[in-house]
TORMIDO-532232 format. One record per atom (N, C-alpha, C, O): x, y, z. Coordinates in pm, whole numbers, padded with zeros to 5 digits, always signed. Atoms other than C-alpha are relative to their C-alpha. Example, Ala and Ser with C-alpha at 12.3 -4.5 7.8 and 13.67 -1.06 7.14 Angstrom:
+00089-00119+00000 +01230-00450+00780 +00090+00120+00000 +00194+00118+00066 -00082-00119-00006 +01367-00106+00714 -00077+00109+00073 -00026+00220+00090 
This chain:
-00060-00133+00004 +13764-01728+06898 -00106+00107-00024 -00094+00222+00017 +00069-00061+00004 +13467-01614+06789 -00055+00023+00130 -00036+00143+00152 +00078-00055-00120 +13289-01576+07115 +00110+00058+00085 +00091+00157+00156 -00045-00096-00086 +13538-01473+07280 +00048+00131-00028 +00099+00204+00057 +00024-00153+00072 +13546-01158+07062 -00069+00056+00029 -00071+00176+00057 +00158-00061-00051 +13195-01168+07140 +00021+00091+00152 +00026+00214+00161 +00017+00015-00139 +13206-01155+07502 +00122+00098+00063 +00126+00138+00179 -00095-00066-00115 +13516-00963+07579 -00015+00147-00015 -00050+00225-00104 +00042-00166-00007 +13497-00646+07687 +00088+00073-00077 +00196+00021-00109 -00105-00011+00107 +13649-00393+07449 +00067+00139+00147 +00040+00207+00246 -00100-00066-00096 +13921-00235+07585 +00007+00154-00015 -00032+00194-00126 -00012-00166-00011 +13968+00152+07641 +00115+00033+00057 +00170-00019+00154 -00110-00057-00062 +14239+00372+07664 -00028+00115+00084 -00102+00207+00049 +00063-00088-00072 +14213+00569+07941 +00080+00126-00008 +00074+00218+00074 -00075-00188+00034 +14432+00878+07808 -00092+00042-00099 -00072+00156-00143 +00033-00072+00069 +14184+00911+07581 -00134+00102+00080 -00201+00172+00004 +00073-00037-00086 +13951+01053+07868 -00123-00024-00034 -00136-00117-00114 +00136+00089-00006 +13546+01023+07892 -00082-00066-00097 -00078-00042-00218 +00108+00013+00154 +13303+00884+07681 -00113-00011+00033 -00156-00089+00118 +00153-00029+00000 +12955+01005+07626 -00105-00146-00049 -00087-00203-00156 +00048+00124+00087 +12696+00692+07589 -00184+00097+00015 -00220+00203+00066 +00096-00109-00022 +12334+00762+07531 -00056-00051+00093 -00041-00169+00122 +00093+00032-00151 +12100+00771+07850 -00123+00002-00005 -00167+00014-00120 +00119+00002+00027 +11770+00762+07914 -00119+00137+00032 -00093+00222+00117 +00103-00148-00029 +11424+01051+07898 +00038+00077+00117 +00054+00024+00227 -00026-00061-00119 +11506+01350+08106 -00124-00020+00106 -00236-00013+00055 +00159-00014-00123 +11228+01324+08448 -00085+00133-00048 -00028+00211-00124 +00039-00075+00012 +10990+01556+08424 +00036+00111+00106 +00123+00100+00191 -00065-00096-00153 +10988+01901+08658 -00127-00048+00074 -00236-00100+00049 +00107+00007-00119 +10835+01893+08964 -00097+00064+00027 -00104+00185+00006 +00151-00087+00021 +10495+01973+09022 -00003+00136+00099 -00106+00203+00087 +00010-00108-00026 +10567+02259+09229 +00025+00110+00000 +00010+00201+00082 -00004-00106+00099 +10655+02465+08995 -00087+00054-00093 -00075+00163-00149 +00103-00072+00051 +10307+02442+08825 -00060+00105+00064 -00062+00208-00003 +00062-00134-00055 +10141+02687+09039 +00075+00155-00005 +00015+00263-00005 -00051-00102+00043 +10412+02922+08985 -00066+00040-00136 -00149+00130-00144 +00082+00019+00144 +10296+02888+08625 -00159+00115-00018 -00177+00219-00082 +00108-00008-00024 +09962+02951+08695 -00058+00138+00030 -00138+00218-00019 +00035-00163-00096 +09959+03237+08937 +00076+00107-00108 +00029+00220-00115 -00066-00089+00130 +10211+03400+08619 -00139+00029-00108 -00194+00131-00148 +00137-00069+00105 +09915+03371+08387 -00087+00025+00050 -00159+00079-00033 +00101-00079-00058 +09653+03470+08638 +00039+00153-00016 -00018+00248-00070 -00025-00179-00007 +09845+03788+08699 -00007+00043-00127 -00050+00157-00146 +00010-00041+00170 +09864+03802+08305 -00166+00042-00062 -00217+00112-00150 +00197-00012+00037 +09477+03798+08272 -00018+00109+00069 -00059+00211+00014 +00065-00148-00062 +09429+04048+08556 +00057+00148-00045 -00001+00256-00047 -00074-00126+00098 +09666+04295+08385 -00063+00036-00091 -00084+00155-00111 +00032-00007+00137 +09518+04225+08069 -00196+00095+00007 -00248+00186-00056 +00180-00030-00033 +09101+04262+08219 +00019+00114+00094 -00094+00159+00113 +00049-00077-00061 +09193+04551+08471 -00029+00137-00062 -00093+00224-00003 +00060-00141+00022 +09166+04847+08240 -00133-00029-00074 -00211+00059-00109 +00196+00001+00057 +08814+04673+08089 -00023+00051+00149 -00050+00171+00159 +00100+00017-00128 +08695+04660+08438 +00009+00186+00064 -00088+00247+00110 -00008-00153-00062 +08831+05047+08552 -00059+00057-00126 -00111+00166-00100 +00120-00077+00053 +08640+05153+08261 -00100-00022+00009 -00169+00079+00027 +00137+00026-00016 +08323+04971+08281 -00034+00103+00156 -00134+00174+00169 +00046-00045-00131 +08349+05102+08672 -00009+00187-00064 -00110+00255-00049 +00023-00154+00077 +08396+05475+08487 -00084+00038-00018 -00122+00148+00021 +00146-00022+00129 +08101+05454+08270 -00072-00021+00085 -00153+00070+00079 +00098+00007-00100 +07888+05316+08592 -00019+00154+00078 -00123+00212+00109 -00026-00098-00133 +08028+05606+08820 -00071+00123-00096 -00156+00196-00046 +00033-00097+00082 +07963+05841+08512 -00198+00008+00003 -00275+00098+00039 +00166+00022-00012 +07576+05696+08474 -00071+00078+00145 -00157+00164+00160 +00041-00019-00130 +07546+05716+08837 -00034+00183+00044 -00138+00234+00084 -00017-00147+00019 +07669+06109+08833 -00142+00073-00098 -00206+00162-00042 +00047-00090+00087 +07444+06238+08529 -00161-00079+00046 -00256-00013+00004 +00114+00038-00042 +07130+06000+08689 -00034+00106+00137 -00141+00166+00150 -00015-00111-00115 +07209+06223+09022 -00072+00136-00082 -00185+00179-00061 +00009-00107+00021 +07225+06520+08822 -00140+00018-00035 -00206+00116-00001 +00141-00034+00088 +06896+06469+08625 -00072+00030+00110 -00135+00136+00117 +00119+00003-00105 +06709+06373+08975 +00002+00123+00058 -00109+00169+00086 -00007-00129-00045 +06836+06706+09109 -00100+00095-00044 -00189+00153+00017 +00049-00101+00058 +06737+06905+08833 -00113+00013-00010 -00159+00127-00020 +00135+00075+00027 +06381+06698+08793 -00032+00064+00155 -00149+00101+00154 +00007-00013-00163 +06394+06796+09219 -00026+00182+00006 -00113+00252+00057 -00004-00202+00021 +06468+07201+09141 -00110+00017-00055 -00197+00050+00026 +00088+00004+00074 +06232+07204+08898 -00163-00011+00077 -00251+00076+00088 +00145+00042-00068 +05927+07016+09087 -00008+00149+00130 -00121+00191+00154 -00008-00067-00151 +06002+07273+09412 -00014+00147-00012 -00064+00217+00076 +00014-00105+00109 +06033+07578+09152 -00143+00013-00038 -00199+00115+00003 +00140+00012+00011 +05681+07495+09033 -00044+00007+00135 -00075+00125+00155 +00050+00013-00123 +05567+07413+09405 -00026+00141+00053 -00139+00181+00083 -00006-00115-00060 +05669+07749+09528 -00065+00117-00044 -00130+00199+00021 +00088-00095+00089 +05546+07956+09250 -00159-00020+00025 -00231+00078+00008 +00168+00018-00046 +05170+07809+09354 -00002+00060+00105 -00071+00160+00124 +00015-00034-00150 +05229+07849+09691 -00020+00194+00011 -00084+00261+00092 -00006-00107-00083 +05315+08200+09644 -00118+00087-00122 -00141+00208-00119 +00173-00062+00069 +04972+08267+09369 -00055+00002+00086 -00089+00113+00128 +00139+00060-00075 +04744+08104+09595 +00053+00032+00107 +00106-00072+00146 -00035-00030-00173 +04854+08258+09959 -00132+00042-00015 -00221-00006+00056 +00169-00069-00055 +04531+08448+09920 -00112-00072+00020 -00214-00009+00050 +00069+00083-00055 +04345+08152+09983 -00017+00000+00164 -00117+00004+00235 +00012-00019-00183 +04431+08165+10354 -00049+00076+00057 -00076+00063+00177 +00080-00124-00036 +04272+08490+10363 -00148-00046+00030 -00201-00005+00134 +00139+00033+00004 +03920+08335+10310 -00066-00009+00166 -00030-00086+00255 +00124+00013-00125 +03635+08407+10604 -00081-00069-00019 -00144-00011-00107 +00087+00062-00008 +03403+08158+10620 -00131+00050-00045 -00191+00033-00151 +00099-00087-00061 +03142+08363+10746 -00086+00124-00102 -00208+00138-00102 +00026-00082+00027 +03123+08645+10540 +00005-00003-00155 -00007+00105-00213 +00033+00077+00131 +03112+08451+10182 -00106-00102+00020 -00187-00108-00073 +00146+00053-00063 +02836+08192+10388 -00075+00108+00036 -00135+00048+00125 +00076-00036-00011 +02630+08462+10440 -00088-00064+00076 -00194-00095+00021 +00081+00061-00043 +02485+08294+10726 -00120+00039+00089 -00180-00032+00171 +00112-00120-00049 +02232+08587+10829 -00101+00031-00105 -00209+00086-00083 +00081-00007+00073 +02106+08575+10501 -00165-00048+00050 -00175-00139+00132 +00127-00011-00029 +01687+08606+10524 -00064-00143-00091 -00077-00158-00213 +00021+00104+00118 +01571+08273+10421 -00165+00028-00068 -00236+00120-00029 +00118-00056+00049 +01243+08247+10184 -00102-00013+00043 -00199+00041-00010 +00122-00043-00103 +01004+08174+10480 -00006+00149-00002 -00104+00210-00044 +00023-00120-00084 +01078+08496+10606 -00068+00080-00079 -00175+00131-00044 +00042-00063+00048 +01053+08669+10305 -00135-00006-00113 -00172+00052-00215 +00144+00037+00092 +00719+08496+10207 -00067+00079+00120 -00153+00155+00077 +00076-00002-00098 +00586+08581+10527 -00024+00175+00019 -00133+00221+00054 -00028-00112-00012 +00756+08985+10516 -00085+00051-00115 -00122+00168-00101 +00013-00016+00104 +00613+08976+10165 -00217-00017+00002 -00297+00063-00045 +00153+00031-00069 +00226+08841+10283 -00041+00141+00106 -00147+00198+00083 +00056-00096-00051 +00206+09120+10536 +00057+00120+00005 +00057+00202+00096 -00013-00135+00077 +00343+09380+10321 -00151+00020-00098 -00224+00118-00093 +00138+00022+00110 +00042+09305+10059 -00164+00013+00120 -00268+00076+00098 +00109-00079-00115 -00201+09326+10396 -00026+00139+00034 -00131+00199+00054 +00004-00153-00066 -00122+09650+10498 +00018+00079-00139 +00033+00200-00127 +00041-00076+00153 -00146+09765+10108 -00155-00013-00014 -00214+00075-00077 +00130+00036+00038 -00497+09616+10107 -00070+00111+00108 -00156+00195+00082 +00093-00098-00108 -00590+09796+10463 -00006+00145-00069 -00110+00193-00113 -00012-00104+00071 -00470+10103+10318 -00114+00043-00132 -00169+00153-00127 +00047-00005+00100 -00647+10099+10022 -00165-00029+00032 -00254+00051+00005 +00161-00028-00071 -00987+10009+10169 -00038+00083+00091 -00153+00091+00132 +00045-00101-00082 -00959+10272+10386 -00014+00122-00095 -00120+00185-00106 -00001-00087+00081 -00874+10506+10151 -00136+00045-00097 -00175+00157-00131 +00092-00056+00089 -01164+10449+09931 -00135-00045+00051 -00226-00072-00027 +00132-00023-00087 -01446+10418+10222 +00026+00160-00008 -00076+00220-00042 -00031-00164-00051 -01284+10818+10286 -00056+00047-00137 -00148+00129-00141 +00006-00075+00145 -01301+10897+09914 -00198-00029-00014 -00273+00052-00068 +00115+00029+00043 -01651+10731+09909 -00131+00097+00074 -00243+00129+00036 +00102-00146-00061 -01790+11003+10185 +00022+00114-00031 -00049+00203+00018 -00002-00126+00070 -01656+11276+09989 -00102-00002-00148 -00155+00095-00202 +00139+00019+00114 -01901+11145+09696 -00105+00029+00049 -00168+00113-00014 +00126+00023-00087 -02181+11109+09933 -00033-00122-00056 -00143-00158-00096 +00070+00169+00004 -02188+10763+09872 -00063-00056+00129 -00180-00095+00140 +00004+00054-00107 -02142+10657+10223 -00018+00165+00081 +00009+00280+00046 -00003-00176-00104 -02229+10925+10549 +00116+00041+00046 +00222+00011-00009 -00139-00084-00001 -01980+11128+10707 +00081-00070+00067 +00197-00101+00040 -00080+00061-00079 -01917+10961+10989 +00063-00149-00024 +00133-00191+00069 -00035+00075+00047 -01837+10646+10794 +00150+00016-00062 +00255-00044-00038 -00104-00049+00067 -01617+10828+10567 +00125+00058+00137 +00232+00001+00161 -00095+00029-00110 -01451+10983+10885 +00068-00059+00044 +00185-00023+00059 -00040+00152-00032 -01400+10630+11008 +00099-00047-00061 +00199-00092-00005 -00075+00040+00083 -01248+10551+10709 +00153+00053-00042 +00255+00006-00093 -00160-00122+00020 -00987+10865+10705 +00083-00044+00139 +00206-00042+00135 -00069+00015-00132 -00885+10778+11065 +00090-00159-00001 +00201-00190+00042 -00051+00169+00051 -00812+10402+10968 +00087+00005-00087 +00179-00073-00067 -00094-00011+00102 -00619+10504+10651 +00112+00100+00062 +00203+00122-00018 -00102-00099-00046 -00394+10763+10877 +00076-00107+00109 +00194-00092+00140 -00079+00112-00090 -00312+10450+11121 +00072-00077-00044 +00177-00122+00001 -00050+00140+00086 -00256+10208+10875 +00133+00079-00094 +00203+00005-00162 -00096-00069+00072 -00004+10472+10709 +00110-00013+00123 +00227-00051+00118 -00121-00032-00092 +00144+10539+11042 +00085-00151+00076 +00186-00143+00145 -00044+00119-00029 +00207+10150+11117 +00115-00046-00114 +00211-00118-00084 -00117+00024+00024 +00411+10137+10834 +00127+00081-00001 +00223+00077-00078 -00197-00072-00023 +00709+10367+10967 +00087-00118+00092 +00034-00179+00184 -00105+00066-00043 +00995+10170+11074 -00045+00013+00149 -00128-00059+00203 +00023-00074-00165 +00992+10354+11442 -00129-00069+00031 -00126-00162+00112 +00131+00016-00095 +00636+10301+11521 -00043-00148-00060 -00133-00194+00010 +00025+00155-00007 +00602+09912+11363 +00063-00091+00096 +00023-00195+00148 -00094+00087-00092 +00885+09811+11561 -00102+00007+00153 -00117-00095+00221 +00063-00029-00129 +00675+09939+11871 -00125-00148+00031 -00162-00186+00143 +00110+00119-00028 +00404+09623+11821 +00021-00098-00093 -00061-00176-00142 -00043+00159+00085 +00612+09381+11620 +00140+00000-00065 +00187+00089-00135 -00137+00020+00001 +00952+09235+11595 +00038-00114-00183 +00144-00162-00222 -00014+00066+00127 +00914+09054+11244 +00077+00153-00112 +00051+00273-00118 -00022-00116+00117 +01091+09254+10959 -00089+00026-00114 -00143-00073-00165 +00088-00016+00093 +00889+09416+10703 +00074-00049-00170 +00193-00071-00193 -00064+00025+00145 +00963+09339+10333 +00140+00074-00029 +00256+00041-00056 -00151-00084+00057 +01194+09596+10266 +00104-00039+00084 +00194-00107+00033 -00128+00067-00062 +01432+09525+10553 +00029-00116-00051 +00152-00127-00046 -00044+00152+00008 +01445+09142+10437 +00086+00067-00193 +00206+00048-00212 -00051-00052+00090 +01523+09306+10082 +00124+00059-00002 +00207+00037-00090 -00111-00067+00020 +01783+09549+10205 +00116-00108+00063 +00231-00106+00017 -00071+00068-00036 +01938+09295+10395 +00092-00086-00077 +00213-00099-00060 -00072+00086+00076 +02003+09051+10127 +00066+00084-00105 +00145+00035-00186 -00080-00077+00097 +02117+09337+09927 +00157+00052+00052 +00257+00080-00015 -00144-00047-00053 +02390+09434+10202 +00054-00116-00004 +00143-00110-00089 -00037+00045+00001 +02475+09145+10252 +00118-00073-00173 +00232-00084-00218 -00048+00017+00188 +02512+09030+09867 +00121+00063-00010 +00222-00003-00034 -00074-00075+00056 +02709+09324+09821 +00095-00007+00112 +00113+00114+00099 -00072+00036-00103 +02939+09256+10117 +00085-00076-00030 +00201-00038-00014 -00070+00109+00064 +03073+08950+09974 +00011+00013-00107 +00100-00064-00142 -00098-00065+00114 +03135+09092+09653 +00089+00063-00009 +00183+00044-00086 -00126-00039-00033 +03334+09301+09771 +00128-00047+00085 +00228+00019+00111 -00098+00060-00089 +03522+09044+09985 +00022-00053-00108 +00129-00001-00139 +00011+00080+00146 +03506+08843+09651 +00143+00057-00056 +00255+00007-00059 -00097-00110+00057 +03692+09140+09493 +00148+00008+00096 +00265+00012+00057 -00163+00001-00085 +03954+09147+09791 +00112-00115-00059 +00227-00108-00103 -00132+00160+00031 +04091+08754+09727 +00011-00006-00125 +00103-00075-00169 -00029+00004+00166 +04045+08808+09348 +00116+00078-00013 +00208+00030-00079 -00104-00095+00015 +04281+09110+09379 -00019+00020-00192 -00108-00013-00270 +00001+00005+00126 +04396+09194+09044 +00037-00084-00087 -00012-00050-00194 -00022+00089+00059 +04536+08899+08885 -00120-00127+00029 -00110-00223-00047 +00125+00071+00028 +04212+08697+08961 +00064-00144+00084 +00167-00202+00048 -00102+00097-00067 +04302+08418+09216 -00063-00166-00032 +00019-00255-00057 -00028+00113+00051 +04090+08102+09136 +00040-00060-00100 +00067-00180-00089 -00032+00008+00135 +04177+08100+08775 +00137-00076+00012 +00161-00169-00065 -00162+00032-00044 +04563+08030+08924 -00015-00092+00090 +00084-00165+00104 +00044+00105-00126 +04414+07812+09206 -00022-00177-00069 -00016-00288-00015 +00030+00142+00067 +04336+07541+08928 +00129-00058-00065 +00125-00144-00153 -00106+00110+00022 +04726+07442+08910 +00010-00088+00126 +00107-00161+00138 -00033+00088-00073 +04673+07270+09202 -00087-00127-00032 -00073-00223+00044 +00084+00079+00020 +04412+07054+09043 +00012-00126+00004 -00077-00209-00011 -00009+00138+00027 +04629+06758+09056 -00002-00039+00165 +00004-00157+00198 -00013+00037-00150 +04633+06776+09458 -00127-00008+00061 -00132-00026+00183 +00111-00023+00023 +04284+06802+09424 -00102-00012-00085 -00137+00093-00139 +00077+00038+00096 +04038+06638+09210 -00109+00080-00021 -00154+00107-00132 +00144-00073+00066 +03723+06845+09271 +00015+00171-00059 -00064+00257-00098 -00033-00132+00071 +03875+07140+09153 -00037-00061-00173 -00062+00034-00248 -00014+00019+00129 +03847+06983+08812 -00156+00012-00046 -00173+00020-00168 +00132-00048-00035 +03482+07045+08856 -00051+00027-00093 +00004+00134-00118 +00053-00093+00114 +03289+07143+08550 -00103+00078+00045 -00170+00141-00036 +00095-00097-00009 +03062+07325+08750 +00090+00140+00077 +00043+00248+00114 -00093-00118-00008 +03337+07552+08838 +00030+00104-00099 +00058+00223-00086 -00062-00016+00164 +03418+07600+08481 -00018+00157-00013 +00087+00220-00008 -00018-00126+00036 +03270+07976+08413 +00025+00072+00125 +00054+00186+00089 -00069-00039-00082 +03367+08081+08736 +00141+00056-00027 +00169+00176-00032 -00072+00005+00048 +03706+07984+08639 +00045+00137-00148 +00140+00215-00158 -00015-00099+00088 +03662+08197+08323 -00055+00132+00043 -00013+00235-00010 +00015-00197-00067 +03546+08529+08479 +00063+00010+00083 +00076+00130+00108 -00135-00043-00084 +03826+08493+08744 +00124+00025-00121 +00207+00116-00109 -00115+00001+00088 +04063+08446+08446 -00056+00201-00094 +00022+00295-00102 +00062-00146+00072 +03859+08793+08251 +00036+00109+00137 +00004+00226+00114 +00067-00072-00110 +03874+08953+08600 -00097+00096+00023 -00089+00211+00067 +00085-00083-00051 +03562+09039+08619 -00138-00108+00118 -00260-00095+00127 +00085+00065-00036 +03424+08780+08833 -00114+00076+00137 -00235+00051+00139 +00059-00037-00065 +03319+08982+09137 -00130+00058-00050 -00238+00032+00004 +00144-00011+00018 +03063+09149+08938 -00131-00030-00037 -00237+00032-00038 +00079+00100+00033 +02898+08883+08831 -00084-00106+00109 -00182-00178+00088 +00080+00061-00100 +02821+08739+09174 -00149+00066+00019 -00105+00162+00082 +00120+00019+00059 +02468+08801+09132 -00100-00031+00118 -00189+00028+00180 +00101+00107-00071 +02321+08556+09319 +00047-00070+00117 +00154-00129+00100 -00023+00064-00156 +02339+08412+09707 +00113-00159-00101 +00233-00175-00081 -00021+00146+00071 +02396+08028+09449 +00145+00050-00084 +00222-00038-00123 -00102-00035+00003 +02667+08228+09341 +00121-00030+00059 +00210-00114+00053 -00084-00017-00155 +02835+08332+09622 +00078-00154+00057 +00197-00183+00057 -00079+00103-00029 +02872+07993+09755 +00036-00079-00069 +00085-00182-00023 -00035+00094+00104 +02931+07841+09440 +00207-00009+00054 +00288-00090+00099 -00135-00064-00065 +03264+08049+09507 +00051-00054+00111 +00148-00129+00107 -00015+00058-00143 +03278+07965+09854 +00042-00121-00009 +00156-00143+00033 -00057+00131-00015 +03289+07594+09797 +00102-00028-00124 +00129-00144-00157 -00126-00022+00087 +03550+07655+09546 +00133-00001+00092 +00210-00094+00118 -00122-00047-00118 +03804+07841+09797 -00005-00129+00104 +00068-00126+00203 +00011+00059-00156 +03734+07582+10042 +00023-00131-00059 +00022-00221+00025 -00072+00110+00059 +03851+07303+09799 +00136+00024+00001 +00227-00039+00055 -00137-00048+00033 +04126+07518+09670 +00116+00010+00159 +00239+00005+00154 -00080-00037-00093 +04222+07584+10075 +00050-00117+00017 +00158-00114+00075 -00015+00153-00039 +04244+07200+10100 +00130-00022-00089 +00238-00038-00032 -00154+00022+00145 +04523+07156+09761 +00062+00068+00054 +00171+00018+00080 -00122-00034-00044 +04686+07417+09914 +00120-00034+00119 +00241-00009+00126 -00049+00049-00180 +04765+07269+10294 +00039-00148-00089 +00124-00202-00018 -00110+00133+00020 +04892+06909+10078 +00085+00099-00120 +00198+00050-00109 -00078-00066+00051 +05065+07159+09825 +00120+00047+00096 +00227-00004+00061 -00081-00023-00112 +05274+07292+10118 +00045-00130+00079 +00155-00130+00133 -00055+00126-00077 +05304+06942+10280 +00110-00063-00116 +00212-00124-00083 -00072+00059+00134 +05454+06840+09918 +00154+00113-00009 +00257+00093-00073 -00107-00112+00051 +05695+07127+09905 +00094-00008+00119 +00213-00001+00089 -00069+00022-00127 +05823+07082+10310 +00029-00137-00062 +00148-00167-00072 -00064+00138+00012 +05825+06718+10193 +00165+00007-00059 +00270-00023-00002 -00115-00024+00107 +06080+06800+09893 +00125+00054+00055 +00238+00009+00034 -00109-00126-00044 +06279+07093+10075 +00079-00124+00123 +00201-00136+00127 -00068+00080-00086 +06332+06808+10374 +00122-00123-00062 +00218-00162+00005 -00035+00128+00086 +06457+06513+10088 +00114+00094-00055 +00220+00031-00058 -00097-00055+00066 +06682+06806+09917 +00095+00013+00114 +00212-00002+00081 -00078-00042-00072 +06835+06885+10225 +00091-00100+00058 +00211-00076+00064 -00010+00149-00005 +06881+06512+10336 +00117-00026-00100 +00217-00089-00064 -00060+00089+00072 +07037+06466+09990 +00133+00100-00022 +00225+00046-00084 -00053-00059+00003 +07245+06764+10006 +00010+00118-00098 +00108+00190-00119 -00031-00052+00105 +07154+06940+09742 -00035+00150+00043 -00150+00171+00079 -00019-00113-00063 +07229+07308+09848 -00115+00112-00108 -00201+00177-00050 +00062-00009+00100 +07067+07438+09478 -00154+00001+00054 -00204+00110+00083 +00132+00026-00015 +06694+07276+09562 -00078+00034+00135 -00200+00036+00150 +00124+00006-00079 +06642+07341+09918 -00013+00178+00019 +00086+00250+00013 +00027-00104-00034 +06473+07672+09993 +00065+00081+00157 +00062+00049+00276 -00076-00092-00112 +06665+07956+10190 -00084+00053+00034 -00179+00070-00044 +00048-00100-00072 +06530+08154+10408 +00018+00170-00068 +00127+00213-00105 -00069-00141+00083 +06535+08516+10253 +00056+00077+00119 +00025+00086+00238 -00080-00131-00125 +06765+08776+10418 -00079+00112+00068 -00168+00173+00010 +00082-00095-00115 +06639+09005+10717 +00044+00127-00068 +00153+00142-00124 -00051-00138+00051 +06653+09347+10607 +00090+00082+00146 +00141+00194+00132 
């Protein structure tokens, strides 16, 4: 009886309706619902990282802007300086070659040679003179002394300008003298033109960086009597003169890459748009 207690099924009333037994682990979900997942917390991250990232891009765009601005201003600035040289030193372009070379100057052959037969015709003179004086003593006879007056009236009349030129094309002393004196003074006063009144190489030595031999120490008091303006009257000397000369003729050189530097700039501002840096044209009257 016992087993068959065991074994029999127990009976159920079926008015009492269902009955719950327990079952087994729910399945898991299906895997293709992880990527939903996934792509939810991606978009959660990019939400979370896009206002870092639109500010970092801010703060770049901002850098970018005030790096612009500086190069501009660093651009105005350089072209500002540029122009201000350009428009000291125009009077460089003025420079004549010619007429600061002094190339007519009398070199010191000539005036050894003008200077030798100036001291001849002092000596003729003078020995004539005092054979004449010596027949008014009665040193010598008359007709000696005569001799001697007629010789000292030739040798007088050979040195007039007019009548030397007639039997010789060499200049006498004094012309080689006055010459280097016109001349001299010629180019001082051209000196005086490009100095004007503000004194022009003194201002010529901001180009010194476009130009090394401007830095010159044998320029140096030059430099300071253009800056005193009194340099013209100090030219002096021919070693002068072209000291000057090869001054301007450095300074003309800084100025022609000074101007290539300033077209360079005005072309790069215009390029970059910057309306501010590039140079206008001034208005027609």
């Amino acid at each position: 009886m016992a087993e068959n207690q065991r074994t029999a099924p127990p009976k159920t009333d079926p008015t009492q309706g269902a009955v719950l037994r327990q079952g087994r682990a729910a399945d898991p979900l299906p895997s293709a619902t992880q990527p939903d997942a996934a792509e939810a917390e991606a978009e959660a991250e990019a939400l979370e990282t896009a206002p870092a990232v639109e500010e970092e891009e801010g703060v770049a765009e901002e850098l970018e802007a005030a790096s612009s601005e500086f190069e501009q201003a660093r651009a105005q600035f350089k072209q500002r300086e540029l122009r201000l040289i350009l428009r000291q030193c125009d009077r460089v372009l003025l420079l004549d070659f010619n007429r600061l070379a002094m190339s007519d100057w009398p070199d010191d052959y000539t005036l050894a040679t003008a200077r030798r037969n100036r001291d001849l015709w002092l000596f003729s003179a003078f020995a004539a003179a005092v054979v004449f004086v010596s027949g008014l003593t009665g040193f010598v006879t008359a007709w000696v002394a005569g001799t001697g007056f007629g010789a000292f009236m030739i040798i007088l009349m050979l040195g007039i300008p007019a009548v030397r030129r007639i039997y010789t094309s060499s200049p006498s002393y004094l012309d080689v003298i006055m010459k280097r004196q016109r001349l001299l003074r010629e180019a001082r006063a051209y000196a005086a033109h490009l100095e004007g009144k503000e004194g022009l190489i003194w201002q010529c030595t901001r180009m010194a960086d476009f130009n090394a031999a401007l830095k010159n120490t044998r320029f140096s008091s030059l430099i300071r009597l253009s800056e005193r303006r009194i340099l013209p009257s100090h030219l002096t000397r021919r070693e002068h003169v072209r000291l000057y000369l090869i001054y301007l003729l450095e300074a003309e050189k800084a100025y022609a890459r000074v101007q290539a530097a300033f077209f360079e700039g005005n072309r790069r501002a215009i390029d970059q748009g910057w309306r501010g840096v590039a140079a206008e044209p001034e208005p027609r009257a």
